[in-house]
N, C-alpha and C positions, 0 to 999 in steps of 0.2 A: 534800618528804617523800613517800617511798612504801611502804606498807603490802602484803604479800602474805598471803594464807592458803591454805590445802588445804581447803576443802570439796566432798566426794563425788568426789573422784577428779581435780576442776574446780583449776585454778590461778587463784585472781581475784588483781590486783590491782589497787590504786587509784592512780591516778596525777594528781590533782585539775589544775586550771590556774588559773592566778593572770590575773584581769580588773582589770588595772590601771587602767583607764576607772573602775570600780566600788569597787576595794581588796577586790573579793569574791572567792570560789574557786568552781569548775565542777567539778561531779563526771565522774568519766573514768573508766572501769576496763576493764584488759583481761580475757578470760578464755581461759581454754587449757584445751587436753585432748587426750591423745592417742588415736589410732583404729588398727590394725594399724600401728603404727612411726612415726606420723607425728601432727609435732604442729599441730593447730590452732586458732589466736587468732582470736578477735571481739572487737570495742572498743566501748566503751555509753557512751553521757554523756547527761547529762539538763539539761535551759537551764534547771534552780533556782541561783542563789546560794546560798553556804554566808559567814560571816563569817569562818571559820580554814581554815585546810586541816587540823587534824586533823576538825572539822565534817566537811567534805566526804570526808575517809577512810574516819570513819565510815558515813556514808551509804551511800559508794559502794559497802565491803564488804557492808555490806547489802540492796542496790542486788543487785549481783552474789550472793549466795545466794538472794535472791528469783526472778531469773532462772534459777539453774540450779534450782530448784523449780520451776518451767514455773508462776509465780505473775503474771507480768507478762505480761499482753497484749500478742499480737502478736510477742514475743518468743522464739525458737527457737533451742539452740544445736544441733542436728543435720536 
């Protein structure tokens, strides 16, 4: 499963991964944006288990609008 949205101009989406070791899911999300013509993606995951991947969809989309709020430490997307 993979979930997209549009917030603030930002393309996130979540693209979880399945830890079959665990039967758990990895948060993943890419995000994109464009700059004079050109587009550019960053990828974020975070080493929490989630127990579904909609869990981890969730998260990750909100995961990614926290980033692009400049709310996550360390984290820059320009």
């Amino acid at each position: 499963m993979s979930r997209t949205v549009i917030y603030q101009s930002y393309t996130i989406t979540s693209s979880p991964l399945h830890d079959a070791q665990d039967d758990q899911w990895k948060l993943r999300i890419f995000i994109s944006w464009s700059i004079d013509g050109k587009t550019i993606s960053r990828t974020f995951w975070m080493p929490v288990l989630y127990s579904t991947e909609t869990e981890a969809d969730i998260h990750g989309l909100a995961y990614g609008q926290r980033i692009v709020d400049g709310k996550v430490a360390g984290l820059e997307l320009r």
